[in-house]
Every structure is written in structure tokens, then in C-alpha cells.
TIRO-2110 file (N, C-alpha, C; in Angstrom, 1 decimal):
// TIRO-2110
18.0, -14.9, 5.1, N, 1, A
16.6, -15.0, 5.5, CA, 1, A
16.2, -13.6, 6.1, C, 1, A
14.8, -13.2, 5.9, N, 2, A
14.5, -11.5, 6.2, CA, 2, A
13.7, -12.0, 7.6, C, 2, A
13.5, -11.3, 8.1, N, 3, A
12.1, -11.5, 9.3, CA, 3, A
10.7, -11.6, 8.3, C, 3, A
9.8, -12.0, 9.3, N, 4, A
8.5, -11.7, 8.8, CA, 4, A
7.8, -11.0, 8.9, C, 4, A
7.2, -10.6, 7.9, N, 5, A
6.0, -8.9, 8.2, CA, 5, A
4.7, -9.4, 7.5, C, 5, A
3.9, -8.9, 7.5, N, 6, A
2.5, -9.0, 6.9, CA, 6, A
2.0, -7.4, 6.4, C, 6, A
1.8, -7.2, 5.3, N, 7, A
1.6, -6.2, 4.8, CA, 7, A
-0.3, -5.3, 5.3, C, 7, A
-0.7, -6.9, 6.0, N, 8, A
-2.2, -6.9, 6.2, CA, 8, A
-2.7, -6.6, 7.6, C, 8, A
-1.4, -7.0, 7.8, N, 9, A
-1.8, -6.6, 9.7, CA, 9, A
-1.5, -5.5, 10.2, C, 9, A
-2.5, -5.1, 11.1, N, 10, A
-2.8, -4.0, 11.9, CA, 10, A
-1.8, -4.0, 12.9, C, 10, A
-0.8, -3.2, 13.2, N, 11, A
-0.1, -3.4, 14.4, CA, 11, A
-0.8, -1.8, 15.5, C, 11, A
-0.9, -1.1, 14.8, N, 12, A
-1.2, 0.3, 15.9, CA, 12, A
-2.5, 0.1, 15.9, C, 12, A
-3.4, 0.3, 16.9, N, 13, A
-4.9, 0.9, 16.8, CA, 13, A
-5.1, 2.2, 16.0, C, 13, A
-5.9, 1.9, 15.1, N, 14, A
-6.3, 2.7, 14.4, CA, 14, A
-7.8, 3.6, 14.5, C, 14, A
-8.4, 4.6, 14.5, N, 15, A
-9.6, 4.8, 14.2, CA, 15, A
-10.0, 4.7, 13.3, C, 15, A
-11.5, 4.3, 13.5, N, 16, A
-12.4, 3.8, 12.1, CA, 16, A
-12.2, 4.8, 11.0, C, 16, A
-12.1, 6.3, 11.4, N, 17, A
-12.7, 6.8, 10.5, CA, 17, A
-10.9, 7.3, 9.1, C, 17, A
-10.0, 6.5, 9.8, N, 18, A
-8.5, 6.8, 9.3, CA, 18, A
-8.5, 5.8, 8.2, C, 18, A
-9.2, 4.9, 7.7, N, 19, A
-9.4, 3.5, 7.1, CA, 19, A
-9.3, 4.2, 5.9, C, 19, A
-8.4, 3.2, 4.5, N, 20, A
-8.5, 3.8, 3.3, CA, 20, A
-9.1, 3.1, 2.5, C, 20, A
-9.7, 4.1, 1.5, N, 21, A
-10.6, 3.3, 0.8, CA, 21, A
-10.2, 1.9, -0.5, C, 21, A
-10.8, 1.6, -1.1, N, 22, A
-10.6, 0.4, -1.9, CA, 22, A
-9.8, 0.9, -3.1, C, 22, A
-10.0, 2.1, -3.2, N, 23, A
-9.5, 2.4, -4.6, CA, 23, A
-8.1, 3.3, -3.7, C, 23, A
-7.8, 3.4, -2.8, N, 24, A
-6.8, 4.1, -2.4, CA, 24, A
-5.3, 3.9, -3.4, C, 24, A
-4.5, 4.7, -3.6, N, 25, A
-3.2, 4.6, -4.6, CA, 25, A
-2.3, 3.9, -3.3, C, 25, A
-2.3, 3.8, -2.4, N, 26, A
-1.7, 2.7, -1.5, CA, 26, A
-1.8, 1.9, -1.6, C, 26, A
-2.7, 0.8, -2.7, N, 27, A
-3.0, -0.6, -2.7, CA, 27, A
-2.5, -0.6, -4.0, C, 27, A
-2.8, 0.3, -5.2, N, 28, A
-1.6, 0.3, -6.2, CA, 28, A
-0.3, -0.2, -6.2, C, 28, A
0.2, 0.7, -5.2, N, 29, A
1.6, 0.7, -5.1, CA, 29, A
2.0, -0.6, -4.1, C, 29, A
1.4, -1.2, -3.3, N, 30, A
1.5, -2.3, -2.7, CA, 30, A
1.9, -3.5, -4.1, C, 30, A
0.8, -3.5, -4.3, N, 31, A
0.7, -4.7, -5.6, CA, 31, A
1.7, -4.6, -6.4, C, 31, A
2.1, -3.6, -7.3, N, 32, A
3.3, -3.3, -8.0, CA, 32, A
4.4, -3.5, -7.1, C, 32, A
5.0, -3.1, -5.9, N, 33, A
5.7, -3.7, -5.6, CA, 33, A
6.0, -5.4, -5.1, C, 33, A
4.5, -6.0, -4.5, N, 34, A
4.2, -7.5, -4.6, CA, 34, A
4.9, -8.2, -5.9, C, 34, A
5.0, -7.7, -7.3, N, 35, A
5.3, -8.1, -8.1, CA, 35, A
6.3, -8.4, -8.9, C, 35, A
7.3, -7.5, -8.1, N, 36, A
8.9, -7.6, -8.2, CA, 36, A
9.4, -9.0, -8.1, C, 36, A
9.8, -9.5, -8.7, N, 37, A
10.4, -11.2, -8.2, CA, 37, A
11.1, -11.3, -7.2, C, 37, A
11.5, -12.3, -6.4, N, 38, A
12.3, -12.6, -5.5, CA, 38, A
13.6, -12.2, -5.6, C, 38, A
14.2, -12.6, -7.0, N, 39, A
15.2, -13.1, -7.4, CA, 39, A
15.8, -11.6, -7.3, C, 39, A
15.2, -10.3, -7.6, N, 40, A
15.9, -9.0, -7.6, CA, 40, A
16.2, -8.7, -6.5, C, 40, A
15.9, -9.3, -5.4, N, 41, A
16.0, -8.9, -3.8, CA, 41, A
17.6, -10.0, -3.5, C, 41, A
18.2, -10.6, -4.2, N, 42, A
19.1, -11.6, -3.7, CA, 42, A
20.3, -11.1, -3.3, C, 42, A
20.6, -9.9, -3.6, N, 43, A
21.5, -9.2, -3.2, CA, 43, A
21.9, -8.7, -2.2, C, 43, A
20.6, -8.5, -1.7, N, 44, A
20.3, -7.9, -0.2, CA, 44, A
20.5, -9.0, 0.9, C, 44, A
20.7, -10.1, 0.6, N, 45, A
20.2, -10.9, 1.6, CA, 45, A
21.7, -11.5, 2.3, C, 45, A
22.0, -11.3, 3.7, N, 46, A
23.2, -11.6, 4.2, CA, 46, A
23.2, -12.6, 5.1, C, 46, A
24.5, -13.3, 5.4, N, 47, A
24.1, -14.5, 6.3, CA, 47, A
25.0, -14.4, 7.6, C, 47, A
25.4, -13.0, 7.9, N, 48, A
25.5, -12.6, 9.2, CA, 48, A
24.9, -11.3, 9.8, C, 48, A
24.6, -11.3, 10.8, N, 49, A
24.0, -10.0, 11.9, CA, 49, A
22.7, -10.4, 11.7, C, 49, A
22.1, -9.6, 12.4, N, 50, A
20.7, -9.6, 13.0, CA, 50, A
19.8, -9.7, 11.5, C, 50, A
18.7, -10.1, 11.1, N, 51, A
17.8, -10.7, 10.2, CA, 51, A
17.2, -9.1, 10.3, C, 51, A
17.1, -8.4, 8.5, N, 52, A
16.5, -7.6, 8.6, CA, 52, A
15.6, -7.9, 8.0, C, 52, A
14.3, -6.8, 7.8, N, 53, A
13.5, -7.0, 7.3, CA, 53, A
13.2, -7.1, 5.8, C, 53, A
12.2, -7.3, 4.8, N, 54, A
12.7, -7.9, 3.1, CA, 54, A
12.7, -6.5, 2.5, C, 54, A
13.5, -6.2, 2.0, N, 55, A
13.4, -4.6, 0.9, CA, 55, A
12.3, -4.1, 0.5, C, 55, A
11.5, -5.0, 0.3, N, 56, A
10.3, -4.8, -0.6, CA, 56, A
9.4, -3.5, 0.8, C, 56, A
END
């Protein structure tokens, strides 16, 4: 099991004017990775020590 993250949430204060746009190549590469199946990540996944976070 990985911890939980949210790809959406704001953890730092940000200023308004640092905001990226809709067409930013950061939301590309988000989604393409979103797309990866689970099942490639299974490797990774261990059932001792502290719960890291998902590879993706």
C-alpha cells in the first residue's frame, strides 16, 4: 500500500501570479503518466517499512 497524495492539491502558498496555464506541458505530462496502469507499478510495492509514496 503507497500513502496518499493528490496531484490537485495545493500544499505550499502559492502566488496568483505563479499559476500555470491550461495549456501548460505540466498537465500533458501529468495525464500520460495518469495513464500508466496500476499493474506496472506492482513491483514497487512492499509489505514491510514505512509506506512510501506511489512511483507514479
Amino acid at each position: 500500500m503507497f500513502k496518499h497524495y493528490n496531484m490537485n492539491q495545493v500544499v505550499l502558498p502559492l502566488d496568483l501570479e505563479i499559476k500555470l496555464d491550461k495549456d501548460d506541458m505540466a498537465f500533458v505530462v501529468n495525464d500520460l503518466v495518469e495513464q500508466i496502469p496500476e499493474e506496472a507499478f506492482a513491483s514497487f510495492s512492499r509489505d514491510t517499512g514505512c509506506p512510501a509514496y506511489h512511483p507514479k
